[in-house]
Residue frames as a rotation matrix with the C-alpha (Angstrom) as fourth column:
UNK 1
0.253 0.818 -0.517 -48.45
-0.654 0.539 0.531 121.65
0.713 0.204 0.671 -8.31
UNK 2
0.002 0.156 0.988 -48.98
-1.000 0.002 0.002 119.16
-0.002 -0.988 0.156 -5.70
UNK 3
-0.988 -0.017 -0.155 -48.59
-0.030 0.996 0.084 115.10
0.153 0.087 -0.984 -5.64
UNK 4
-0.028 0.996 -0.084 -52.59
-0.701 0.041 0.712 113.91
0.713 0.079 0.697 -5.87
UNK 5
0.145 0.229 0.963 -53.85
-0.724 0.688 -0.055 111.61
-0.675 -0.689 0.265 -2.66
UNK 6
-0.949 -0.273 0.157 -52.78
-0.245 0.954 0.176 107.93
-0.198 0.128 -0.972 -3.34
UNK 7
0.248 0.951 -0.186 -55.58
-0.955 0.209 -0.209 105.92
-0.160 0.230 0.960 -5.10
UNK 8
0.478 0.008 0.878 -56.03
-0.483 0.838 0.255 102.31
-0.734 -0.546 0.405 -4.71
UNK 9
0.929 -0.356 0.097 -54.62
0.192 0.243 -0.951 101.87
0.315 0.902 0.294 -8.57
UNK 10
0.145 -0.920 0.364 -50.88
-0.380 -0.392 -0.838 104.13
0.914 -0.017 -0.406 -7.37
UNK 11
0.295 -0.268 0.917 -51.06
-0.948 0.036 0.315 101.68
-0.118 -0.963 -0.244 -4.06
UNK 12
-0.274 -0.400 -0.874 -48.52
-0.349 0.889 -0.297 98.73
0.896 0.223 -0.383 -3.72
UNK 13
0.672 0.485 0.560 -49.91
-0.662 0.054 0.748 96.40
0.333 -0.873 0.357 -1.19
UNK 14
-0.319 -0.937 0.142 -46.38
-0.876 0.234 -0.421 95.20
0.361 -0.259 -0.896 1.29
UNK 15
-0.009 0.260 0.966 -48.67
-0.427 0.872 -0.239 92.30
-0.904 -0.414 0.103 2.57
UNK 16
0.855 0.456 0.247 -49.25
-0.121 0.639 -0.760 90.99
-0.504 0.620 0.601 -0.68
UNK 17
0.425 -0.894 -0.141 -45.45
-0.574 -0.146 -0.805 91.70
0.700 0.423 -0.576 -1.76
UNK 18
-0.376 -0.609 0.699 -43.98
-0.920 0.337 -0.201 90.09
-0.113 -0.718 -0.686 1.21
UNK 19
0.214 0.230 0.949 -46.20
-0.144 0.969 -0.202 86.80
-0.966 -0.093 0.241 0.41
UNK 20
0.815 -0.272 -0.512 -44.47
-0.579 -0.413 -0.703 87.09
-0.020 0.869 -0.494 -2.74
UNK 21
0.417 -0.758 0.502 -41.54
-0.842 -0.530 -0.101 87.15
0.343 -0.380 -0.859 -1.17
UNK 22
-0.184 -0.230 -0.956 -41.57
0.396 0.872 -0.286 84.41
0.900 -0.431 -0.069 0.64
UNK 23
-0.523 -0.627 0.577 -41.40
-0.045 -0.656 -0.754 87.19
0.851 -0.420 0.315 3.57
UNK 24
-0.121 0.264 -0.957 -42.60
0.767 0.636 0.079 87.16
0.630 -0.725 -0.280 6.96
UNK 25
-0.545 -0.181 0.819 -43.14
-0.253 -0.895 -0.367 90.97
0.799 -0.407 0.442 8.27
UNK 26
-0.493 0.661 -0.565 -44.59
0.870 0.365 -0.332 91.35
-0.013 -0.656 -0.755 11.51
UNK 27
0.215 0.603 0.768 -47.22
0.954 -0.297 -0.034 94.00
0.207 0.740 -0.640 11.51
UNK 28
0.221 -0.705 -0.674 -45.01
0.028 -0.686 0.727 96.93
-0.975 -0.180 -0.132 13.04
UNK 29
-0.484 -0.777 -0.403 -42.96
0.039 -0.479 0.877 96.45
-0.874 0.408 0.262 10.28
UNK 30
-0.441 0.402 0.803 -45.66
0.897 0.223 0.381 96.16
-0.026 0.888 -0.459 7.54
UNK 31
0.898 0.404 -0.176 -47.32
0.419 -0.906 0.060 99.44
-0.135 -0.127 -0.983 8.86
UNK 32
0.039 -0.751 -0.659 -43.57
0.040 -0.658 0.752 100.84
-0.998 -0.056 0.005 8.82
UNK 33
-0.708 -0.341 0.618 -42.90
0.608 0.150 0.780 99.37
-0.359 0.928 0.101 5.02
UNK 34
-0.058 0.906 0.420 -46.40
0.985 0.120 -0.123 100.54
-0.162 0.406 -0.899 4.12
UNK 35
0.776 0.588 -0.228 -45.75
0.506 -0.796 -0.332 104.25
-0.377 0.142 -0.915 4.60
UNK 36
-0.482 -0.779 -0.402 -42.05
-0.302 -0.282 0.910 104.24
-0.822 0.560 -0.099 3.24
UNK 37
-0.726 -0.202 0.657 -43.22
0.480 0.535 0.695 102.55
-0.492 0.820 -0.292 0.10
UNK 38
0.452 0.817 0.360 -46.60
0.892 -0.412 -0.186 105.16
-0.004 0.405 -0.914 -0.24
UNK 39
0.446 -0.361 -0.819 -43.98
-0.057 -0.925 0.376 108.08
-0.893 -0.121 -0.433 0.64
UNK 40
-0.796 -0.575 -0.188 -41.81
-0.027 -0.278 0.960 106.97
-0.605 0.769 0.206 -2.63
UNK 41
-0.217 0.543 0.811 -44.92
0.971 0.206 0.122 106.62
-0.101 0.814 -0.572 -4.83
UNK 42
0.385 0.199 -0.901 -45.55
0.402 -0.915 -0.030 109.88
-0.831 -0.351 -0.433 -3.43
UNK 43
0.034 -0.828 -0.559 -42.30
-0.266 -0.547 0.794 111.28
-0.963 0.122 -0.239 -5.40
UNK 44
-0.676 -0.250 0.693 -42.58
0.517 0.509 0.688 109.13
-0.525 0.823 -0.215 -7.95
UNK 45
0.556 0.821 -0.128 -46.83
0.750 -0.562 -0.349 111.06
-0.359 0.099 -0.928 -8.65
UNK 46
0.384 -0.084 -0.919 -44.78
-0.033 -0.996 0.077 114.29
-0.923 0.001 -0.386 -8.24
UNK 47
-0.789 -0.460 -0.407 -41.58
-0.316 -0.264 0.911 113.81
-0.527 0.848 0.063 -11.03
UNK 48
-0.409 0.465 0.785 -44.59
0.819 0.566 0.091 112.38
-0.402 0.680 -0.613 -12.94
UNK 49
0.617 0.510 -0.598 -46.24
0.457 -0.852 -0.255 115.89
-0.640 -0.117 -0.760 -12.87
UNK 50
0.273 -0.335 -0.902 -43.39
-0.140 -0.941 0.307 117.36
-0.952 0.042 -0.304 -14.76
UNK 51
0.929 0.274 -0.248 -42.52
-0.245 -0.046 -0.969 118.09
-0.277 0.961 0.024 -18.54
UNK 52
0.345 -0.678 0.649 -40.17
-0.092 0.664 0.742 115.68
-0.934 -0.315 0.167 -19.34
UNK 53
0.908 0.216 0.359 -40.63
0.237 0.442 -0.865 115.89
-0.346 0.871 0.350 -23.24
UNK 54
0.950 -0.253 -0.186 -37.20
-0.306 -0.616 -0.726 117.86
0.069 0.746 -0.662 -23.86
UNK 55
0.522 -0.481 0.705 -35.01
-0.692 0.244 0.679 115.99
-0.499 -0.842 -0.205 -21.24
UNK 56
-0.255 -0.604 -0.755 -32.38
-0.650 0.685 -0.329 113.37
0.716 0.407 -0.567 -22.83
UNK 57
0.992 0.125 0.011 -32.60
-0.113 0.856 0.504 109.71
0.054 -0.501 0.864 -21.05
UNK 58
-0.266 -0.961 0.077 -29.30
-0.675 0.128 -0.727 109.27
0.689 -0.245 -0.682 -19.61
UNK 59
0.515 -0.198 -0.834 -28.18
0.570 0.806 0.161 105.97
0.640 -0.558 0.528 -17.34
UNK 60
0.114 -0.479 -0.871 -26.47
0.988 0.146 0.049 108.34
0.104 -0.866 0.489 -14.90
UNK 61
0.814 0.459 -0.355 -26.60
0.539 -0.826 0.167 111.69
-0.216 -0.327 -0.920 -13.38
UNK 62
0.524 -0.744 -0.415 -23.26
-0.578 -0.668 0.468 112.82
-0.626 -0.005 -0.780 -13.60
UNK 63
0.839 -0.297 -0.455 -21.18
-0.067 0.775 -0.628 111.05
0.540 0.558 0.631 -16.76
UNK 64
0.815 -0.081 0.574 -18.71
-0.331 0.747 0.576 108.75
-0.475 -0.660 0.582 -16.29
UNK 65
0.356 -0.692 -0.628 -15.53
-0.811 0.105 -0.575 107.52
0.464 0.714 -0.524 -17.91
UNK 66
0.854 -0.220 -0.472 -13.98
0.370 0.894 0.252 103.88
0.367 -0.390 0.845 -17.01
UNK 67
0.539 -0.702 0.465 -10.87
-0.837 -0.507 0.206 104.46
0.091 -0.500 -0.861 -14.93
UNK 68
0.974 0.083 0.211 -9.50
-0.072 0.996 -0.056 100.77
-0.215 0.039 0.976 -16.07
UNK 69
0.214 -0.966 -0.148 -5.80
-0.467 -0.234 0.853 99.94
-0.858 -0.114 -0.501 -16.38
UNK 70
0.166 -0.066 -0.984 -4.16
-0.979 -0.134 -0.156 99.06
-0.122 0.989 -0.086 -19.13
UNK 71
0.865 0.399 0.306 -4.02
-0.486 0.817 0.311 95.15
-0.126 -0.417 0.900 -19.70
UNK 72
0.404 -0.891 -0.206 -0.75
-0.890 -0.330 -0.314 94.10
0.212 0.311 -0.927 -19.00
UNK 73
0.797 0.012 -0.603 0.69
-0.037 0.999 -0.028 90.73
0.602 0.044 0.797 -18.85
UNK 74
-0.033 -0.867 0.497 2.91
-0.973 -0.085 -0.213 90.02
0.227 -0.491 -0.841 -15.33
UNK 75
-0.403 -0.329 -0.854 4.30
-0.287 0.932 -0.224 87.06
0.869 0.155 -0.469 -13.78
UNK 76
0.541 0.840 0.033 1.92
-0.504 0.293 0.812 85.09
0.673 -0.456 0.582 -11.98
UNK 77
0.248 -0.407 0.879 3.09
-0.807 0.416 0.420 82.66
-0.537 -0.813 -0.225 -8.69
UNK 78
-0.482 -0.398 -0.781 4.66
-0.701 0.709 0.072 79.88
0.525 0.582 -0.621 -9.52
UNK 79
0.531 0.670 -0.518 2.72
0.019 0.602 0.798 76.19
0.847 -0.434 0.307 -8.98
UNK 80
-0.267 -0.017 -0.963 4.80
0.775 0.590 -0.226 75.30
0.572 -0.807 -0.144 -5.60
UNK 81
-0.993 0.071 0.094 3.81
-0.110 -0.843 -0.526 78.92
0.042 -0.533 0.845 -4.04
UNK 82
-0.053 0.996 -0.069 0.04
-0.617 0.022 0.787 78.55
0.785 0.085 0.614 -5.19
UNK 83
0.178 0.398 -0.900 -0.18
0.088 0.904 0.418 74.86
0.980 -0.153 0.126 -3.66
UNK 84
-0.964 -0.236 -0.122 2.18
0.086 0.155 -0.984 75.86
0.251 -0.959 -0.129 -0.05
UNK 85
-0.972 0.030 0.234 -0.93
-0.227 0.140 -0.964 76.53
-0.062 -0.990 -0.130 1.40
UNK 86
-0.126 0.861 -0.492 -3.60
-0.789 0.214 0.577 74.70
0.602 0.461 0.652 -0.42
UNK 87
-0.041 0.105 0.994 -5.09
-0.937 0.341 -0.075 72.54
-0.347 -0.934 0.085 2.41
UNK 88
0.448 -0.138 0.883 -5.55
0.538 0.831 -0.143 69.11
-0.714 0.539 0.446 -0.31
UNK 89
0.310 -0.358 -0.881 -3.66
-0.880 -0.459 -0.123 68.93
-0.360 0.813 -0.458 -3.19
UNK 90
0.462 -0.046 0.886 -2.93
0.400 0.902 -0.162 65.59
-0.791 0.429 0.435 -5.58
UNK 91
0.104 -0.602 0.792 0.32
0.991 0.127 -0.034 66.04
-0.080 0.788 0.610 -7.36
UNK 92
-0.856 -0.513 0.068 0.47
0.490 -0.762 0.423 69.52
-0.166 0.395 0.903 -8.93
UNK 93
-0.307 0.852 0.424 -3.18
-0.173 -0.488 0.856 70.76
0.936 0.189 0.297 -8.77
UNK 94
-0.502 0.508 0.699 -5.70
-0.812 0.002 -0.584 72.05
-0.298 -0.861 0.412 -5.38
UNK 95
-0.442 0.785 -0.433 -8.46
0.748 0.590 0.305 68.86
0.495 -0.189 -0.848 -4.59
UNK 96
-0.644 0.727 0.241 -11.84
-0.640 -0.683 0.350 70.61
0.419 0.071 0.905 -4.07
UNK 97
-0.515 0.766 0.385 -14.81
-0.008 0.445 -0.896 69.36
-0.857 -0.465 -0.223 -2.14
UNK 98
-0.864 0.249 0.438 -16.97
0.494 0.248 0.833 67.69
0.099 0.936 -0.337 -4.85
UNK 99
-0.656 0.725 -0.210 -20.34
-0.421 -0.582 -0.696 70.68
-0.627 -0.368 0.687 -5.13
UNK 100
-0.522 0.666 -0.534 -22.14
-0.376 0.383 0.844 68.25
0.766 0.641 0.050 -8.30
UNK 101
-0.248 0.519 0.818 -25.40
-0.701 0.487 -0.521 66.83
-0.669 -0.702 0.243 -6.32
């Protein structure tokens, strides 16, 4: 079976997404977005086409296993190493530009 022609319902319009956006496209690149974004609906039409009913949902193609270390407690720098090259510093602790507005 074939993907069906694009009907105005299975079209995303990139001008009206990009003023969304905030975005600015010039129209090169809207005519460029426009036919990458009808080529994945495209694909999307097709896997729609198929019988999905027996398929598990899975979050990832190929499983996974974490590959985390165990959590071990080592010895961190001591405070006058941290601070040698903390450009301010007041006493024992870094001074930070203040980021509250």
């Amino acid at each position: 079976m074939s993907a069906s022609k694009p009907t105005d319902i299975d079209k995303i319009d990139v001008t009206y997404v990009a003023h969304l956006a905030r975005l600015n496209l010039a129209p090169d690149e809207i005519e460029t977005y426009q036919k990458q974004l009808d080529e994945i609906l495209g694909y999307v039409r097709k896997i729609s086409e198929l019988d999905l009913r027996n398929i598990e949902p899975t979050s990832h193609a190929k499983l996974l296993q974490n590959v985390l270390r165990d959590d071990v407690v080592k010895p961190g720098l001591d405070r006058e190493t941290a601070l040698k090259n903390a450009p301010l510093q007041s006493g024992d602790q870094f001074m930070v530009p203040k980021i509250v507005e």
